[in-house]
VEXKE-685066 format. One record per residue (C-alpha): y, x, z. Coordinates in steps of 0.25 Angstrom, whole numbers, padded with zeros to 4 digits, always signed. Example, Ala and Ser with C-alpha at 12.3 -4.5 7.8 and 13.67 -1.06 7.14 Angstrom:
-0018+0049+0031/-0004+0055+0029/
//
This chain:
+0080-0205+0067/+0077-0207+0084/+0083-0197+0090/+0072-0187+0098/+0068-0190+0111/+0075-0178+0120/+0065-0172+0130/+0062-0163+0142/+0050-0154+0141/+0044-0152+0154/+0034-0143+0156/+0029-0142+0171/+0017-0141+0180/+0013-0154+0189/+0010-0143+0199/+0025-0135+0199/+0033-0135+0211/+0046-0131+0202/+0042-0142+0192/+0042-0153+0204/+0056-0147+0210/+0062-0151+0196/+0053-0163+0191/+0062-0175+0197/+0076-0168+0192/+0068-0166+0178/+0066-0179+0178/+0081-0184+0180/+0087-0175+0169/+0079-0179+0159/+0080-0195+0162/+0096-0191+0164/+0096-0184+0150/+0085-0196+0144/+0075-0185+0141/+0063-0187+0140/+0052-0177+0149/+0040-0173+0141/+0032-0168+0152/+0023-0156+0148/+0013-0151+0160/+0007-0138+0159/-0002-0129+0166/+0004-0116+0171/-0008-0110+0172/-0008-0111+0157/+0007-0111+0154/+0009-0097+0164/-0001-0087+0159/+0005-0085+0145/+0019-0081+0152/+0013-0073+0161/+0013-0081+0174/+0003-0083+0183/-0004-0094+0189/+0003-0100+0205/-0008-0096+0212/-0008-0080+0206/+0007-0079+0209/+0009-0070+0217/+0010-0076+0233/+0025-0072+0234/+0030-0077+0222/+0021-0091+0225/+0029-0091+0238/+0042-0087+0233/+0039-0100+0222/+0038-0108+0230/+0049-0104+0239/+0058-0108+0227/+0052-0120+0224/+0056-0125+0239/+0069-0121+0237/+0071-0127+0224/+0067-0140+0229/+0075-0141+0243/+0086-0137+0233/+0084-0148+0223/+0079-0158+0236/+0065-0159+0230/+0054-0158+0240/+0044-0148+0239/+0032-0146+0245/+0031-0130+0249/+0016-0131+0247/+0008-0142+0242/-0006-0142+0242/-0010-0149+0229/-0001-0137+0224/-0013-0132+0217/-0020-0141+0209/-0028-0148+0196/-0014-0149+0185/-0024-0160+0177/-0020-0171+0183/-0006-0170+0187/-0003-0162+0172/-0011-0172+0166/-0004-0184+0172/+0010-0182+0168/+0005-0180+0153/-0002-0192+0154/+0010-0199+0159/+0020-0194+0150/+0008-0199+0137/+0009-0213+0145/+0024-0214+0144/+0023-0212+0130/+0013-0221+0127/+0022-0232+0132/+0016-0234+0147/+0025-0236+0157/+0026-0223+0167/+0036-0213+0169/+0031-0199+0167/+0043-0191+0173/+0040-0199+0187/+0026-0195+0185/+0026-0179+0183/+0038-0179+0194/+0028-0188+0204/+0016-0177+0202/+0024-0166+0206/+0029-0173+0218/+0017-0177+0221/+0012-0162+0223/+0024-0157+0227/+0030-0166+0236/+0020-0174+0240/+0007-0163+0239/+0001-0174+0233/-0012-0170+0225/-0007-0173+0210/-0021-0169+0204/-0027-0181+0213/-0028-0193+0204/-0023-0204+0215/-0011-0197+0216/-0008-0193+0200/-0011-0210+0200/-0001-0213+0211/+0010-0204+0202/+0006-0211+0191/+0009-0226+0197/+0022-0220+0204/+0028-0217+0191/+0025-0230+0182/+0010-0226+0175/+0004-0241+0177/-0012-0235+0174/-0013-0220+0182/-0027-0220+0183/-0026-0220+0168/-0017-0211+0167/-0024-0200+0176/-0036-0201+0166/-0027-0199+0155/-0019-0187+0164/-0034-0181+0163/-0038-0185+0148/-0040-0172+0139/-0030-0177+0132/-0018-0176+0142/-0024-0162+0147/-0024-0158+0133/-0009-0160+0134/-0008-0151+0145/-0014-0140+0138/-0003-0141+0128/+0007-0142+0137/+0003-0129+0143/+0003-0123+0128/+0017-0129+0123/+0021-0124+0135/+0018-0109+0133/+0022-0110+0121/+0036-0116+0123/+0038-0105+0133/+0035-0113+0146/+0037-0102+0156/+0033-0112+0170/+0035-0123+0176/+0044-0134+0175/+0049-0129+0161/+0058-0140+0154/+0062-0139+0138/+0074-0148+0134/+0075-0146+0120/+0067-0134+0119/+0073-0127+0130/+0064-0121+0142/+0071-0122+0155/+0060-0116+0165/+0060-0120+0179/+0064-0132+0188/+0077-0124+0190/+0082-0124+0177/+0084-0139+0176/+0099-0139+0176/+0097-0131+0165/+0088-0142+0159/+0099-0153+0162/+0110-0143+0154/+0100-0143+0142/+0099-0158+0142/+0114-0160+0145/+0118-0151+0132/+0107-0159+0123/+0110-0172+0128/
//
């Protein structure tokens, strides 16, 4: 009998500052580990409401401010640059949701691509570059940039029912499996919250390895 594929479950935001500072490390621990990352975006405006959180833009303006602060020193820490405040910060979740899951159905399908480059490229577009990842020429340049040979295709797909059908249950797996924000990564079933607790999440993989 084949031995189970070992996986990463990775569910995030395309539009999280946090989820950017630890995307490329993510990244790196699963290819060192030979994990594979099933990416699950969601919406926080769903995922939140049931754990009682609220919504970025009814935080409170101090504790926005005092986020942010963090995430700046998170990133100078780790050597990641961040943008303090991009302005395509707020925006359509669609299309930038909607391409990763298409991407990751692509690479399963057979088609060439790599779907860890491309979730990582969509949140350095907005958050290093304050690119406008909602706007189709720059979801088809992230596209090309990481292997997918037929974006335009892809982007339809990103948008079909079908894929944003798959972000809906993204949002509901994740309620229920106790998602309590954003990144959240499960390694055999285990929830490490934050992009913080990654060492955490390298300890996990080296016990099970």
């Amino acid at each position: 009998m084949p031995t189970p594929e070992k996986t990463i479950d990775y569910y995030y935001s395309t539009r999280s500052n946090f989820t950017y500072i630890g995307a490329a490390r993510l990244n790196a621990m699963a290819k060192a580990s030979r994990r594979r990352i099933v990416h699950r975006p969601i919406l926080l405006s769903v995922v939140m409401p049931p754990i009682g959180g609220m919504p970025f833009g009814e935080r409170p303006t101090m504790l926005r401010n005092y986020a942010m602060r963090d995430a700046l020193r998170c990133a100078e820490h780790l050597g990641v640059p961040l943008l303090r405040e991009p302005i395509h910060h707020m925006g359509p979740v669609e299309l930038p949701s909607g391409i990763v899951i298409a991407g990751q159905r692509a690479v399963v399908r057979g088609e060439e691509g790599d779907v860890d480059a491309l979730s990582l490229g969509v949140l350095q577009a907005l958050w290093r570059d304050d690119l406008d990842i909602a706007d189709k020429t720059v979801v088809a340049a992230l596209c090309r940039a990481a292997g997918f040979a037929a974006p335009d295709a892809l982007i339809d797909e990103a948008l079909s029912e079908a894929v944003q059908a798959e972000l809906a249950r993204n949002c509901q797996e994740a309620i229920i499996r106790g998602v309590i924000g954003a990144p959240t990564y499960f390694v055999d079933d285990e929830p490490f919250y934050g992009q913080d607790r990654l060492d955490y999440v390298e300890r996990a993989l080296a016990r099970s390895a």
